[in-house]
PDB file of N, H, CA, C and O in Angstrom:
ATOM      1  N   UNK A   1     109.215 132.470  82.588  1.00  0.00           N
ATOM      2  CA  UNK A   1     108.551 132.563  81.301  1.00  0.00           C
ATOM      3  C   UNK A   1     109.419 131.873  80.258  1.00  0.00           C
ATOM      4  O   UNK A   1     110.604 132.202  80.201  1.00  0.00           O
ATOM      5  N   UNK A   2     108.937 130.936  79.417  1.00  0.00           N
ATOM      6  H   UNK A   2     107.975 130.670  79.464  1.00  0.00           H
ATOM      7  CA  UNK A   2     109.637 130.434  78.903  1.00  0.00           C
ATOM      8  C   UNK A   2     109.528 130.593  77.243  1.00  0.00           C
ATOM      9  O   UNK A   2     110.443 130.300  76.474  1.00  0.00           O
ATOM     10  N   UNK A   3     108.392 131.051  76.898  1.00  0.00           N
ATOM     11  H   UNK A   3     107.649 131.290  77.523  1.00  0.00           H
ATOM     12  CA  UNK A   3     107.637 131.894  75.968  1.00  0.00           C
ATOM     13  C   UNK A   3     107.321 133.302  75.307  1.00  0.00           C
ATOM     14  O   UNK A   3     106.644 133.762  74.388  1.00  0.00           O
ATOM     15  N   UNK A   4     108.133 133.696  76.225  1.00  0.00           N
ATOM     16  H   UNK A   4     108.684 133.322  76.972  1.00  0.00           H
ATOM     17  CA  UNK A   4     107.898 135.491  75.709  1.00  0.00           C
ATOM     18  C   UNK A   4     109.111 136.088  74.716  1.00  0.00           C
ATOM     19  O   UNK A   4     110.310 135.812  74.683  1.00  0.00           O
ATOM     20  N   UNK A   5     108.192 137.154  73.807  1.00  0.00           N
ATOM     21  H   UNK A   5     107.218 137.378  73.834  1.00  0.00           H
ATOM     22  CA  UNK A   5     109.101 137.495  73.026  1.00  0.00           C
ATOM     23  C   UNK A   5     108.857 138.680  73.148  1.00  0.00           C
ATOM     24  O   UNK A   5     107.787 139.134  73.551  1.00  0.00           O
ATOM     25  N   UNK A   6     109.760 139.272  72.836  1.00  0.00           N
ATOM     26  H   UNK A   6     110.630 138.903  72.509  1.00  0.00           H
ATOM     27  CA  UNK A   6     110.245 140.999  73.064  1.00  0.00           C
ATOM     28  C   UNK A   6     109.919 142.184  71.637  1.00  0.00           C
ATOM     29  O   UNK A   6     110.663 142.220  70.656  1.00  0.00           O
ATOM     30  N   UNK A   7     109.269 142.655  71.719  1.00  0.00           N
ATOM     31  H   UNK A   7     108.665 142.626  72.516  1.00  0.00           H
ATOM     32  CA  UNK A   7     109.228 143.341  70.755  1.00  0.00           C
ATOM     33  C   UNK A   7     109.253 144.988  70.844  1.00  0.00           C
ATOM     34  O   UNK A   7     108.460 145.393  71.694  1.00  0.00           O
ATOM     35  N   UNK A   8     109.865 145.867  70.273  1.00  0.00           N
ATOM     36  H   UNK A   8     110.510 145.538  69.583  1.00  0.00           H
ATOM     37  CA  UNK A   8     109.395 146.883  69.807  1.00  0.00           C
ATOM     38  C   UNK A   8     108.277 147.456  69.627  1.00  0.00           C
ATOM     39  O   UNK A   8     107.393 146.722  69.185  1.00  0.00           O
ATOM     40  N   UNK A   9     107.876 149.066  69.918  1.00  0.00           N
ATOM     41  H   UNK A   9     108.594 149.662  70.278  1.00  0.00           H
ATOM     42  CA  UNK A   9     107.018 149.741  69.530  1.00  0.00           C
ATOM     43  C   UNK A   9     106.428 149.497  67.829  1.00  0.00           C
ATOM     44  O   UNK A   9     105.402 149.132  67.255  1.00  0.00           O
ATOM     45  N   UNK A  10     107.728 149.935  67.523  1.00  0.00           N
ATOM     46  H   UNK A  10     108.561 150.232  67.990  1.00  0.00           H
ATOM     47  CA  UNK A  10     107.556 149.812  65.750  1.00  0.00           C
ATOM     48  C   UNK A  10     107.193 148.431  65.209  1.00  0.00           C
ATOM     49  O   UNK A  10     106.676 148.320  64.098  1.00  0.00           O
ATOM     50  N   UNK A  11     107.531 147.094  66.194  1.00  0.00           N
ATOM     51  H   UNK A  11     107.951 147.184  67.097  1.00  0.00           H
ATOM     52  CA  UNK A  11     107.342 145.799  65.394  1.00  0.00           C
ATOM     53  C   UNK A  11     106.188 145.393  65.840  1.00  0.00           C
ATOM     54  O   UNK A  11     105.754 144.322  65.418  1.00  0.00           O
ATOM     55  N   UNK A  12     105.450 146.144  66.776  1.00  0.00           N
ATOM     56  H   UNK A  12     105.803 147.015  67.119  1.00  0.00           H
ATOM     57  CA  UNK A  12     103.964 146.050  67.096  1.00  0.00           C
ATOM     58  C   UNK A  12     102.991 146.438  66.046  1.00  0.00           C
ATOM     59  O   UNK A  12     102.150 145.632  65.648  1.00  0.00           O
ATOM     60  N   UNK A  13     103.079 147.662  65.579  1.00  0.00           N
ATOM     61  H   UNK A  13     103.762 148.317  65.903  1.00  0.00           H
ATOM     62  CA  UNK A  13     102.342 148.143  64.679  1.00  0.00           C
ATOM     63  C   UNK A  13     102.723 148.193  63.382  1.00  0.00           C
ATOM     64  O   UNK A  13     102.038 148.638  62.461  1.00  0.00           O
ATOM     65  N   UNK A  14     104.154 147.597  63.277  1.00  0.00           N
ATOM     66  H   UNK A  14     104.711 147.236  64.025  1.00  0.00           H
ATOM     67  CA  UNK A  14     104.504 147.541  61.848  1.00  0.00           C
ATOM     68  C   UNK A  14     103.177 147.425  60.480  1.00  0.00           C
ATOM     69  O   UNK A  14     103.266 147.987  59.389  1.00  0.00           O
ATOM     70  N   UNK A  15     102.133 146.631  60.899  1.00  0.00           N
ATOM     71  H   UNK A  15     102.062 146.173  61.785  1.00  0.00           H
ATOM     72  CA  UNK A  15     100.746 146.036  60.338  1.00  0.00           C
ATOM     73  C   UNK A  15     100.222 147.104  59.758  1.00  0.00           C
ATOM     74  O   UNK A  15     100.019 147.307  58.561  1.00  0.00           O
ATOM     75  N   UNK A  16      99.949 147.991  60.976  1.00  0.00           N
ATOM     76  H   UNK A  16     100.114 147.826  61.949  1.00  0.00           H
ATOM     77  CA  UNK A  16      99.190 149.119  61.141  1.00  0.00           C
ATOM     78  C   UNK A  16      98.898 150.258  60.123  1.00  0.00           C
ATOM     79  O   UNK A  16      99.299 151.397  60.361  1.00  0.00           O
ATOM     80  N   UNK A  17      98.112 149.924  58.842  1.00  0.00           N
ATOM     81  H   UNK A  17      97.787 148.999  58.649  1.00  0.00           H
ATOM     82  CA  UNK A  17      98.171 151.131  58.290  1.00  0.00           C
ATOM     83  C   UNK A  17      97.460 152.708  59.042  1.00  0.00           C
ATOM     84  O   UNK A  17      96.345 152.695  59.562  1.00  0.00           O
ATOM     85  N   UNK A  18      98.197 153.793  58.982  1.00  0.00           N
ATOM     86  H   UNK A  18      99.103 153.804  58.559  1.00  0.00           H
ATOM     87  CA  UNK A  18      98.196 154.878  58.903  1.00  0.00           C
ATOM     88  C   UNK A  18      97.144 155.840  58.324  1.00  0.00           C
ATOM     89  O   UNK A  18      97.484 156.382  57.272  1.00  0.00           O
ATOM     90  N   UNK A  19      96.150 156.099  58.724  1.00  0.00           N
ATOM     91  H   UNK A  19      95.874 155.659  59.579  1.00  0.00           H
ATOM     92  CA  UNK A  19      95.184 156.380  58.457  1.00  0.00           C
ATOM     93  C   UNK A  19      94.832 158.201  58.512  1.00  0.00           C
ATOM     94  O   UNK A  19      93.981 158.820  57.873  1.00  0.00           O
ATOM     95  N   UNK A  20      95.568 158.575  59.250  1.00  0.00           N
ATOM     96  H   UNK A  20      96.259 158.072  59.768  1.00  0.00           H
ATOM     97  CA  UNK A  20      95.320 160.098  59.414  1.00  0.00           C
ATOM     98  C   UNK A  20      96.706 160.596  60.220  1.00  0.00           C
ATOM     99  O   UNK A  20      97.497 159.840  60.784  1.00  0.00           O
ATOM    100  N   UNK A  21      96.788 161.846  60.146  1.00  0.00           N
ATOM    101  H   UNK A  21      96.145 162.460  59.688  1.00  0.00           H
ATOM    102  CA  UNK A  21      97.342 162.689  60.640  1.00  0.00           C
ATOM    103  C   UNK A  21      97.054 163.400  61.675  1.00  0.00           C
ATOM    104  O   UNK A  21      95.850 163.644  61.757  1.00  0.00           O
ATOM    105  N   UNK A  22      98.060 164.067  62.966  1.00  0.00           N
ATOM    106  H   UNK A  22      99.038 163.868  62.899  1.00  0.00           H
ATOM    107  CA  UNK A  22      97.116 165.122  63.814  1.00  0.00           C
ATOM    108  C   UNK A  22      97.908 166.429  63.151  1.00  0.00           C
ATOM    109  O   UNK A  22      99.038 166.394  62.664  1.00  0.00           O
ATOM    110  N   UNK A  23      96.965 167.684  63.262  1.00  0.00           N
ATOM    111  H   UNK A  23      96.047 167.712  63.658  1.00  0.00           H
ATOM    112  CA  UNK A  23      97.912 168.624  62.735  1.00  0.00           C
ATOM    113  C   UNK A  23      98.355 169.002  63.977  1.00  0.00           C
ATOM    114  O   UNK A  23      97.891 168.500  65.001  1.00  0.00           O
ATOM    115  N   UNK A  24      99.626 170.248  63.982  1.00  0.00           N
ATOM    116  H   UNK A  24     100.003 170.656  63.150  1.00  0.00           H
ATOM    117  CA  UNK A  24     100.290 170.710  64.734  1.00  0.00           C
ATOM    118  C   UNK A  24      99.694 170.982  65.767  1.00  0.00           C
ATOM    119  O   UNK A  24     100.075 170.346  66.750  1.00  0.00           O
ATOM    120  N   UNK A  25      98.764 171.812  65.944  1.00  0.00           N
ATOM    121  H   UNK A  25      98.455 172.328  65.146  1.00  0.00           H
ATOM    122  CA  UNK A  25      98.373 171.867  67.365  1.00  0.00           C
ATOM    123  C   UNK A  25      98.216 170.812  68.491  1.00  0.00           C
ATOM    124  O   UNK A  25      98.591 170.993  69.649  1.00  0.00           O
ATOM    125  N   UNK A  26      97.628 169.708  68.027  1.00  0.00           N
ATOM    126  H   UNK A  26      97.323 169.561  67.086  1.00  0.00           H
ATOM    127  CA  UNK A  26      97.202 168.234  68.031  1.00  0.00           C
ATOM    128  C   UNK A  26      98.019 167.563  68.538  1.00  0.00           C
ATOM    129  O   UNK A  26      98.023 166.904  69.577  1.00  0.00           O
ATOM    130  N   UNK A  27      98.928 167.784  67.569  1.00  0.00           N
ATOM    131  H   UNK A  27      98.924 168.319  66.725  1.00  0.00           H
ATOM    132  CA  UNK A  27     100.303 166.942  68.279  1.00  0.00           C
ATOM    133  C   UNK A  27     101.232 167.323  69.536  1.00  0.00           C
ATOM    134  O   UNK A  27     101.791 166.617  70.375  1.00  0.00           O
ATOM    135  N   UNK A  28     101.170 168.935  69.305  1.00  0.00           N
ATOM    136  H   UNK A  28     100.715 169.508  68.623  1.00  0.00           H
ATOM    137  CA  UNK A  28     101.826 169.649  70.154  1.00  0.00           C
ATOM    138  C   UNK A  28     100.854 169.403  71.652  1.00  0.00           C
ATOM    139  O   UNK A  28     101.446 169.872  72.624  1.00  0.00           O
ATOM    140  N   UNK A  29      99.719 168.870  71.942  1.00  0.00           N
ATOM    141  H   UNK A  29      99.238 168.489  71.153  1.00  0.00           H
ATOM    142  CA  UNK A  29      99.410 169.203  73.202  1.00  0.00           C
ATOM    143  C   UNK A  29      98.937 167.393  73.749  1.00  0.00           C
ATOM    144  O   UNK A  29      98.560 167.145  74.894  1.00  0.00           O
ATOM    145  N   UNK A  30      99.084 166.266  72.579  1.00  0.00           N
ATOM    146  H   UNK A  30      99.391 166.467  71.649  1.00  0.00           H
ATOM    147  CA  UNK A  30      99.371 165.079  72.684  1.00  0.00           C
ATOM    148  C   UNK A  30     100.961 164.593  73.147  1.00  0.00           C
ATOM    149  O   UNK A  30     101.279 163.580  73.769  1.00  0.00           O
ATOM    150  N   UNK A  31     101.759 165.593  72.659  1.00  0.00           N
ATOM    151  H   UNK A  31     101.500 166.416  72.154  1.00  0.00           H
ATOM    152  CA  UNK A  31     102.813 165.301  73.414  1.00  0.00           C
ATOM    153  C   UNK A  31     103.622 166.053  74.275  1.00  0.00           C
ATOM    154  O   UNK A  31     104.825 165.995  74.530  1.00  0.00           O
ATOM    155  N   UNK A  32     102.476 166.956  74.771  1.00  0.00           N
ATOM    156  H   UNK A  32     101.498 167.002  74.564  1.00  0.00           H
ATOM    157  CA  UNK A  32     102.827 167.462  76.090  1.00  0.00           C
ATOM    158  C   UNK A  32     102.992 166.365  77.435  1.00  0.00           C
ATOM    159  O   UNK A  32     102.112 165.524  77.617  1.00  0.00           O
ATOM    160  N   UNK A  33     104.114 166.444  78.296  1.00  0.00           N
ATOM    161  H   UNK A  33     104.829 167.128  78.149  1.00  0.00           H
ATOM    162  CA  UNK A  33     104.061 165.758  79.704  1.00  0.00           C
ATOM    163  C   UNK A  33     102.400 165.654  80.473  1.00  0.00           C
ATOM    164  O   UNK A  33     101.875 164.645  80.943  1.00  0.00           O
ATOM    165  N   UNK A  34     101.830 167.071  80.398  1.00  0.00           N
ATOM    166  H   UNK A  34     102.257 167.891  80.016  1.00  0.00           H
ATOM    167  CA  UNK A  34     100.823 166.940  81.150  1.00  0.00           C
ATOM    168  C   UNK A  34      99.935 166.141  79.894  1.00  0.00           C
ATOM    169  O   UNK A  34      98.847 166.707  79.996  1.00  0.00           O
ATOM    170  N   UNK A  35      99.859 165.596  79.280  1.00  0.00           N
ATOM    171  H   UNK A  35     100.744 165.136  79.198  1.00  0.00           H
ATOM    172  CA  UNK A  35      98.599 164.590  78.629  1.00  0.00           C
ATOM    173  C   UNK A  35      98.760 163.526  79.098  1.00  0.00           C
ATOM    174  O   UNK A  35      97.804 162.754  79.161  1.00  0.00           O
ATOM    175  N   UNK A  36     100.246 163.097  79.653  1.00  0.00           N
ATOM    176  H   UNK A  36     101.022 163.725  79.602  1.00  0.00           H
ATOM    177  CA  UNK A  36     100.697 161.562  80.547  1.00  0.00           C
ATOM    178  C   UNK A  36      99.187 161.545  81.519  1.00  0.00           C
ATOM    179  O   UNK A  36      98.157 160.877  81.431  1.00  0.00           O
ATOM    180  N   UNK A  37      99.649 162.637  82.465  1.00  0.00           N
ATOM    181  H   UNK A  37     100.486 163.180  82.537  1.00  0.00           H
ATOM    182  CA  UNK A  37      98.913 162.987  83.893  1.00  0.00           C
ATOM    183  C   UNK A  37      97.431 163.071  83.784  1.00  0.00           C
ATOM    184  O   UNK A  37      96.730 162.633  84.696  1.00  0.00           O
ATOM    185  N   UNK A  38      96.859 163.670  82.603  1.00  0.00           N
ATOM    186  H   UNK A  38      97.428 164.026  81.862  1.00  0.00           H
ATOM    187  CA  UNK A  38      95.448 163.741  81.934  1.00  0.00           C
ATOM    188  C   UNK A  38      95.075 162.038  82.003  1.00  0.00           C
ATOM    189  O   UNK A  38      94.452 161.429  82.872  1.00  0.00           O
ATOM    190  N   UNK A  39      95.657 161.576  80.839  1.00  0.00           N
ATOM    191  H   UNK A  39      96.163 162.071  80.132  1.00  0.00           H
ATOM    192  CA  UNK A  39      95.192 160.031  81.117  1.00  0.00           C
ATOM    193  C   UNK A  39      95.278 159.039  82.269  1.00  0.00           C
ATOM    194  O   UNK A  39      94.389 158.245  82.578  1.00  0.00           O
ATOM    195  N   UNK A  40      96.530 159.192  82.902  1.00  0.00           N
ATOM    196  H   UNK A  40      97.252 159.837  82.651  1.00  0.00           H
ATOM    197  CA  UNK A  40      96.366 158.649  83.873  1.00  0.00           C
ATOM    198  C   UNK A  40      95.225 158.482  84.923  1.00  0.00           C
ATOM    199  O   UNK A  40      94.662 157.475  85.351  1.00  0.00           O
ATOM    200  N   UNK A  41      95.046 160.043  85.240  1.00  0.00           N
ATOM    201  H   UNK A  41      95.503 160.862  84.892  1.00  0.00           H
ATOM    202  CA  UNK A  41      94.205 160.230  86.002  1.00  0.00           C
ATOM    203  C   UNK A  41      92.615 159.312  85.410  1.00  0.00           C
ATOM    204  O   UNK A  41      91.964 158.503  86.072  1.00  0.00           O
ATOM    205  N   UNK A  42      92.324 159.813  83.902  1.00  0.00           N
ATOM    206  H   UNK A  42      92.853 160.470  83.364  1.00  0.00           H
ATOM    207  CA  UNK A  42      91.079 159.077  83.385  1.00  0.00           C
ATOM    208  C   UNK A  42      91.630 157.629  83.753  1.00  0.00           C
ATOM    209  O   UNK A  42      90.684 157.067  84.305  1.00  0.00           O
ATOM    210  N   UNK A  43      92.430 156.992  83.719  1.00  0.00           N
ATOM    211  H   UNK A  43      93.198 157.448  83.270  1.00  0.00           H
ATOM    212  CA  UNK A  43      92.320 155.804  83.374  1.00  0.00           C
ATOM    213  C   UNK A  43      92.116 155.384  85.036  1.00  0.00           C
ATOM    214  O   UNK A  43      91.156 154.625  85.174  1.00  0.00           O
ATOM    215  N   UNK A  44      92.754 155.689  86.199  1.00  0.00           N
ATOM    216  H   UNK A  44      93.533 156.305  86.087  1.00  0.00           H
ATOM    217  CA  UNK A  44      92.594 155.083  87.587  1.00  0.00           C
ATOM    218  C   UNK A  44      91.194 155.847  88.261  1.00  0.00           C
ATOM    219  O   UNK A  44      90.705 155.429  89.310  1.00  0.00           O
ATOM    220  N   UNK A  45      90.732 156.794  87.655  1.00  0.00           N
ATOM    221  H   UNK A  45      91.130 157.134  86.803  1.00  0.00           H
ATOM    222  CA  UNK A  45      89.204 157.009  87.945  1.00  0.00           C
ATOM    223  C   UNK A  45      88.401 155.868  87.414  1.00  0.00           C
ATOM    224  O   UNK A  45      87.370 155.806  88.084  1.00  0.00           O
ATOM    225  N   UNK A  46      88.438 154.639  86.202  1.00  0.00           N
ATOM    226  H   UNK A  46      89.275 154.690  85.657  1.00  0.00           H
ATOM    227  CA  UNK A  46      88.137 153.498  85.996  1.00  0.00           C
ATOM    228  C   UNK A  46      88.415 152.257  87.109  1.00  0.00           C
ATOM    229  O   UNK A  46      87.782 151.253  87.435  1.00  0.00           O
ATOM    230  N   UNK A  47      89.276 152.662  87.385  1.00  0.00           N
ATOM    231  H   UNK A  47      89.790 153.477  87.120  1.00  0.00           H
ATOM    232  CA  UNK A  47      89.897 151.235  88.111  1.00  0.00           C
ATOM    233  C   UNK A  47      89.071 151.162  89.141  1.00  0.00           C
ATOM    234  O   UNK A  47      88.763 152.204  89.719  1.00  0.00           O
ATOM    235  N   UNK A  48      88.407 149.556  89.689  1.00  0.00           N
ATOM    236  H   UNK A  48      88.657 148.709  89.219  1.00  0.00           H
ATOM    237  CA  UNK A  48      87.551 149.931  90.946  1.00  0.00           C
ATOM    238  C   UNK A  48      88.110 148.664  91.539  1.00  0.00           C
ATOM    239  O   UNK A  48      88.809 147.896  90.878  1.00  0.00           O
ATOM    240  N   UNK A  49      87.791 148.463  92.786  1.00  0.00           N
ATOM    241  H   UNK A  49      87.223 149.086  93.323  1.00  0.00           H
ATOM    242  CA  UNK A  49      88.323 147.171  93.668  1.00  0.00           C
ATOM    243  C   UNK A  49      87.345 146.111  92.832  1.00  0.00           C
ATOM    244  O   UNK A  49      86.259 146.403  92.332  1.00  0.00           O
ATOM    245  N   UNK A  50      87.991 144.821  92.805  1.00  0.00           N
ATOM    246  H   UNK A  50      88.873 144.584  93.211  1.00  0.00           H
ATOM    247  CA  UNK A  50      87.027 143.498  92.597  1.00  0.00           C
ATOM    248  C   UNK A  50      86.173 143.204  93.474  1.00  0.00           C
ATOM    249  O   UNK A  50      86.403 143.524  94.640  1.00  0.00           O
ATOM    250  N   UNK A  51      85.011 142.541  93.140  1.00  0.00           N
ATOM    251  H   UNK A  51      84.824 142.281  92.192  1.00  0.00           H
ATOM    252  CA  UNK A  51      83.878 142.159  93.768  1.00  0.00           C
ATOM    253  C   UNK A  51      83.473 141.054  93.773  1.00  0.00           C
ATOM    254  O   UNK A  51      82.492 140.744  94.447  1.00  0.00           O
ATOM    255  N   UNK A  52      84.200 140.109  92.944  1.00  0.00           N
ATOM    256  H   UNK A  52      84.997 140.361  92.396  1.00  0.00           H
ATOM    257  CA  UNK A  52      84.010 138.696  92.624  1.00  0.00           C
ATOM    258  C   UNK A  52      85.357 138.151  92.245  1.00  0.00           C
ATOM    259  O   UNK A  52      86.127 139.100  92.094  1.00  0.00           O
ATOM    260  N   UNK A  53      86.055 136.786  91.993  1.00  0.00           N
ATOM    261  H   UNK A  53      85.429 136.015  92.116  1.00  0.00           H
ATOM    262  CA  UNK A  53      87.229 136.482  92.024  1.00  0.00           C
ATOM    263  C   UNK A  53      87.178 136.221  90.095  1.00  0.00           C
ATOM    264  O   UNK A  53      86.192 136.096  89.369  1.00  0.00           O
ATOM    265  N   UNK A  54      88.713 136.212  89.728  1.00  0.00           N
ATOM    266  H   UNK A  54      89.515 136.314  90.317  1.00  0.00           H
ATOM    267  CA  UNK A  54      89.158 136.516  88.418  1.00  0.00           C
ATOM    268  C   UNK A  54      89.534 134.654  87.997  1.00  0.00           C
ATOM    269  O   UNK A  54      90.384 133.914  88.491  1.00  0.00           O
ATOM    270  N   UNK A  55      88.555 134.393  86.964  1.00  0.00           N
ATOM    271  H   UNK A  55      87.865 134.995  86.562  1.00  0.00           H
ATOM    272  CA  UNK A  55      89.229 133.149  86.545  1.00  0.00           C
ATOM    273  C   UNK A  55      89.878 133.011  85.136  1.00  0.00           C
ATOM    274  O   UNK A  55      89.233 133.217  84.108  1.00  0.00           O
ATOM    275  N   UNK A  56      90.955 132.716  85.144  1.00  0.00           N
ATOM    276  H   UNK A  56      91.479 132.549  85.979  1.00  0.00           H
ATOM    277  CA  UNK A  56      92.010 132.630  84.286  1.00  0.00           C
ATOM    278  C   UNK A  56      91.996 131.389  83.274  1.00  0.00           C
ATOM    279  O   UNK A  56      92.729 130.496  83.699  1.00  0.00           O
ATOM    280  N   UNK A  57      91.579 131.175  82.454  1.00  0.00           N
ATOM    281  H   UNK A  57      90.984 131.900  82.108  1.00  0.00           H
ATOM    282  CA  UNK A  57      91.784 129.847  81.904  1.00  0.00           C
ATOM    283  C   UNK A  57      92.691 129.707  80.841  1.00  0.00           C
ATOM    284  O   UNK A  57      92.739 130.595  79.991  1.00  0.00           O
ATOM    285  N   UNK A  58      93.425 128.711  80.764  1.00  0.00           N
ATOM    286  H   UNK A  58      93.386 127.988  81.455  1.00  0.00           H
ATOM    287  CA  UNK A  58      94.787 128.623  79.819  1.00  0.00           C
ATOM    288  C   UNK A  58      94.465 127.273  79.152  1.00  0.00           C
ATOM    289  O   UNK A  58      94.582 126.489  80.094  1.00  0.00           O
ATOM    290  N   UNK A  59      94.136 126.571  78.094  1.00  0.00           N
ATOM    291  H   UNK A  59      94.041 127.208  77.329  1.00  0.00           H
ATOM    292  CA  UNK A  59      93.999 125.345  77.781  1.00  0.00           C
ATOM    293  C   UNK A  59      92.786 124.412  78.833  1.00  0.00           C
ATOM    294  O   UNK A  59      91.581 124.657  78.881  1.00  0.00           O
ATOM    295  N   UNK A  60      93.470 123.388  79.559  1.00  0.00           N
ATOM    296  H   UNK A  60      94.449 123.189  79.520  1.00  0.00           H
ATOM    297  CA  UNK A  60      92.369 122.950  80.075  1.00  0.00           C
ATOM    298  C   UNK A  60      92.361 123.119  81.758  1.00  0.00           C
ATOM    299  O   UNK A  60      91.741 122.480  82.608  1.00  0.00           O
ATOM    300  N   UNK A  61      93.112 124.015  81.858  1.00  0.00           N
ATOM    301  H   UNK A  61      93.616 124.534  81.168  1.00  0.00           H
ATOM    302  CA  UNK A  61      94.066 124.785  83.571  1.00  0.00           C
ATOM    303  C   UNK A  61      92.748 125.650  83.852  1.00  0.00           C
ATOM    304  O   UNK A  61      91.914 125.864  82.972  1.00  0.00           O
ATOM    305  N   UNK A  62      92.662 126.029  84.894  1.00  0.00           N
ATOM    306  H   UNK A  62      93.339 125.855  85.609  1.00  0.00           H
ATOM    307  CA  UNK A  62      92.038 127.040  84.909  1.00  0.00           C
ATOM    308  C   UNK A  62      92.502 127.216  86.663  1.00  0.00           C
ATOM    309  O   UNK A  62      92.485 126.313  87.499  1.00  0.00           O
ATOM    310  N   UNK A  63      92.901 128.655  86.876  1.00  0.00           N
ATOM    311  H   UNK A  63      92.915 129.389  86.197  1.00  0.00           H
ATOM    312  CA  UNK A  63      93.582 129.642  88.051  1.00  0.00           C
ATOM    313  C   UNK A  63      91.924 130.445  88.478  1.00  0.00           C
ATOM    314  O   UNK A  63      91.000 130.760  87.727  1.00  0.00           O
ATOM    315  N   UNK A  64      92.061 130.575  89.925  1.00  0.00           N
ATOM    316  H   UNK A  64      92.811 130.319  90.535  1.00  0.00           H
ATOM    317  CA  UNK A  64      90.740 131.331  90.577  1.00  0.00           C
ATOM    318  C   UNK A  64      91.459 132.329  91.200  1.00  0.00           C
ATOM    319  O   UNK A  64      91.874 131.697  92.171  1.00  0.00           O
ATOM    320  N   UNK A  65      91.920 133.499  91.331  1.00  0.00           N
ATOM    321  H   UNK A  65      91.583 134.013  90.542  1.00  0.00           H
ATOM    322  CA  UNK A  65      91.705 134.362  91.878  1.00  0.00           C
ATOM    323  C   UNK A  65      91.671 135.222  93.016  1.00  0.00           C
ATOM    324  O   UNK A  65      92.242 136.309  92.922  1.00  0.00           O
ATOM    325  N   UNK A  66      91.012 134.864  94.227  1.00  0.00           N
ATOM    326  H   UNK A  66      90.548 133.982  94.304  1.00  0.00           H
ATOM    327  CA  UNK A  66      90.193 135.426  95.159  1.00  0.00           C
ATOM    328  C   UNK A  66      89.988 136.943  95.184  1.00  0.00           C
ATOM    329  O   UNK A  66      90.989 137.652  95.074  1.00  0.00           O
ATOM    330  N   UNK A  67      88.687 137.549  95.330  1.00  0.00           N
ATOM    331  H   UNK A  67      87.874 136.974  95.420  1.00  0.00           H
ATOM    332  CA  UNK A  67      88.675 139.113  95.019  1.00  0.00           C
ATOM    333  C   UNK A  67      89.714 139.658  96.434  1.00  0.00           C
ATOM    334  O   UNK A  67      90.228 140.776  96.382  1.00  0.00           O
ATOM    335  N   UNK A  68      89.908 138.868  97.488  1.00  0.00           N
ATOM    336  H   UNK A  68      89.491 137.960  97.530  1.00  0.00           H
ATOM    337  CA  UNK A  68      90.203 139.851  98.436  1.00  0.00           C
ATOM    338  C   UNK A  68      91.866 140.338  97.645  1.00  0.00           C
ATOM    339  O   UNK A  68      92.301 141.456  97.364  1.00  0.00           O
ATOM    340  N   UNK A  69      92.471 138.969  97.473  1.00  0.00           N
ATOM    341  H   UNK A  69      92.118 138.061  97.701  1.00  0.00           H
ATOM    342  CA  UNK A  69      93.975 139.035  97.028  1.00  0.00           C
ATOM    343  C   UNK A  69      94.104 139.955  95.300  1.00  0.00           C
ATOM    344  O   UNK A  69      95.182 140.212  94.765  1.00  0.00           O
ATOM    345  N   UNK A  70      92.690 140.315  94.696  1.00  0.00           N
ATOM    346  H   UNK A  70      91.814 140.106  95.131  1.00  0.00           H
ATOM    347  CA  UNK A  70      92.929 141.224  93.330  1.00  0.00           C
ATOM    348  C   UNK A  70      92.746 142.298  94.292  1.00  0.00           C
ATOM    349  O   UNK A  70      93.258 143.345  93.895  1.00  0.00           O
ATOM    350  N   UNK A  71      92.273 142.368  95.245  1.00  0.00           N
ATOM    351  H   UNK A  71      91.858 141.518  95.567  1.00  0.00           H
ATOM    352  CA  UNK A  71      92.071 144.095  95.957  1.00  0.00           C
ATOM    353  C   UNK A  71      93.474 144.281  96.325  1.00  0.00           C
ATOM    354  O   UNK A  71      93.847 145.452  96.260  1.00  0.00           O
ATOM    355  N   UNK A  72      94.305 143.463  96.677  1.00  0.00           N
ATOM    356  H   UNK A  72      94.002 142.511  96.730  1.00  0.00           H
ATOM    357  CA  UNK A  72      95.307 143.635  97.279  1.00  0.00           C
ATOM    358  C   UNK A  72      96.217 144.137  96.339  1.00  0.00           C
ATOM    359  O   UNK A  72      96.931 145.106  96.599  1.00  0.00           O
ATOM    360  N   UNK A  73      96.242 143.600  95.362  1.00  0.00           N
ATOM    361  H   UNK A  73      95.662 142.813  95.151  1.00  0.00           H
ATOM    362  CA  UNK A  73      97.272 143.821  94.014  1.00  0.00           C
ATOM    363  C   UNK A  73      96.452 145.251  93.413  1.00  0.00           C
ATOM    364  O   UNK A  73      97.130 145.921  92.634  1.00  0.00           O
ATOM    365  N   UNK A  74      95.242 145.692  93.675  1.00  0.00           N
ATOM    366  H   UNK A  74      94.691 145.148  94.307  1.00  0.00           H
ATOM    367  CA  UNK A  74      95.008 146.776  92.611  1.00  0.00           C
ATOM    368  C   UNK A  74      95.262 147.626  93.867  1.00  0.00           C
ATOM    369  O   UNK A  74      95.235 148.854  93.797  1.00  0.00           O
TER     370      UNK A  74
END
């Protein structure tokens, strides 16, 4: 990679205005360990094998994919 830059949490959203608050309870069970495990789980109940191949295009490049080799990686 000859292009990547590194950033911070904070220099991501630095932009980001702040819009609300959670109150205590809110927070207290958002940053519980088990809310990791909660999402996780939602999020790989999404994930499904590919069914068609992934094309990538970068400028005037363009990368194909094959679904068998995205099954392999997911």
């Amino acid at each position: 990679e000859l292009e990547v830059k590194q950033a911070t949490v904070d220099d991501l959203v630095a932009h980001v205005e702040v819009r609300g608050s959670d109150d205590a309870a809110a927070a207290m069970i958002k940053g519980d360990a088990r809310m990791a495990e909660v999402l996780r789980r939602a999020v790989r109940a999404h994930v499904t094998l590919p069914t068609e191949p992934c094309v990538v295009v970068r400028g005037s490049r363009r990368w194909r994919v094959p679904a068998y080799e995205l099954a392999e990686i997911v």
